[in-house]
matplotlib code that plots the C-alpha trace (Angstrom):
import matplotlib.pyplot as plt

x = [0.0, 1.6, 1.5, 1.7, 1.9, -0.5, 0.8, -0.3, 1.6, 0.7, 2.8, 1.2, 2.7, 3.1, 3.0, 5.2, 4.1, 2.1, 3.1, 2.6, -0.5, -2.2, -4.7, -5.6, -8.9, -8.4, -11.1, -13.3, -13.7, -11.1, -9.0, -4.9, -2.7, 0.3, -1.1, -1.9, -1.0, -2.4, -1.9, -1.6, -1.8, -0.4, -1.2, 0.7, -0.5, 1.3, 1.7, 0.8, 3.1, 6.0, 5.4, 6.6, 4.0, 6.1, 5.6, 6.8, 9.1, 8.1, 8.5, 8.3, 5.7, 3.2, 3.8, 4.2, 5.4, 7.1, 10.7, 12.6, 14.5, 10.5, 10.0, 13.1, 12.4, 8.6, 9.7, 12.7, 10.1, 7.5, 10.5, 11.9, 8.0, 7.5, 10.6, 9.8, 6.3, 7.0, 10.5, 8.1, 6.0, 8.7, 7.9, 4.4, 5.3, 8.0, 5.5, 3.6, 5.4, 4.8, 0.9, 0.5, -1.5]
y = [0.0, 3.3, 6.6, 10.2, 13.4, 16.5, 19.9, 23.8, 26.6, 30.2, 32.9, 35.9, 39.3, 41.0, 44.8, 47.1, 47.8, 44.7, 41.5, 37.9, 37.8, 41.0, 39.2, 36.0, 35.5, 35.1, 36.7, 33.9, 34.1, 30.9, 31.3, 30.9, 29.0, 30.4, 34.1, 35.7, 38.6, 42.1, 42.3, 40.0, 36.3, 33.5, 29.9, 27.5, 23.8, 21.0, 20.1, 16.1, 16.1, 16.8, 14.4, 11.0, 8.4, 6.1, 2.3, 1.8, -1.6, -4.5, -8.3, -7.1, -7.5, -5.8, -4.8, -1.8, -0.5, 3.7, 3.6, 6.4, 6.5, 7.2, 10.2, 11.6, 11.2, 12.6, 15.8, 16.5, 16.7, 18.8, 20.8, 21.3, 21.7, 24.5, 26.4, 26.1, 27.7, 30.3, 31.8, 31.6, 34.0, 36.5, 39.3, 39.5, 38.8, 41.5, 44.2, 43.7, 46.3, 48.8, 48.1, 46.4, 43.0]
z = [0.0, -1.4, 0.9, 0.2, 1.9, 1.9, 2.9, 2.9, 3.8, 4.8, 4.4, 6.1, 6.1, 9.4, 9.1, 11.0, 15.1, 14.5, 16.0, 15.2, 17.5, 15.9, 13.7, 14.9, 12.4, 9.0, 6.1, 6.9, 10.3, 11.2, 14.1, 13.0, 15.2, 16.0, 15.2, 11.8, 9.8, 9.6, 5.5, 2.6, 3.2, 0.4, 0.8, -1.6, -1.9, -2.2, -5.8, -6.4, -9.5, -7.4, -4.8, -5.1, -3.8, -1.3, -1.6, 2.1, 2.9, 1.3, 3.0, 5.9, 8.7, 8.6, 4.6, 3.4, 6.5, 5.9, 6.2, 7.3, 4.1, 2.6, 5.2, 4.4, 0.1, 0.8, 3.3, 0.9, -2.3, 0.1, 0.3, -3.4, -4.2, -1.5, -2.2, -6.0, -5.3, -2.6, -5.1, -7.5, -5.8, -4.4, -7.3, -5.5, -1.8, -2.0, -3.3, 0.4, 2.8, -0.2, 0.3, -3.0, -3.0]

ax = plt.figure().add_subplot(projection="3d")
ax.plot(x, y, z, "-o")
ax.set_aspect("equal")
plt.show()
């Protein structure tokens, strides 16, 4: 039995005198863990193309048990994937402090 990995991330920008407890609801109302941003907010989605799907250890008792070799391939493709994505949207993120969406 395969596994995979699902992931989000928030990038939330924290305007200045404001800090990272400031805005605690997002637009819709849901309460952020860990604080929330008084400006822009960009969420980036793990991308299933760039995930490998991890067939666990085979032979083994139970089967198809996750190795720590497969932890270690899926977190470094959440990774690549999530770096890709957030460079990706630097042009944008960097335009934030100046009040630009």
């Amino acid at each position: 039995m395969p596994y995979r990995i699902r992931y989000t991330m928030t990038v939330d920008f924290v305007g200045a005198g404001a800090g990272p407890m400031e805005a605690l609801g997002n637009t819709a109302g849901q309460m952020l863990p860990g604080g929330g941003g008084t400006g822009q907010s960009k969420t980036f989605t793990g991308n299933p193309a760039s995930i490998p799907v991890a067939l666990g250890a085979t032979g083994t008792f139970p089967a198809n048990q996750l190795t720590s070799g497969d932890v270690t391939n899926l977190l470094n493709a959440m990774s690549a994937d999530l770096s890709t994505q957030f460079n990706a949207a630097l042009p944008t993120i960097n335009l934030w402090p100046t009040g630009q969406p």
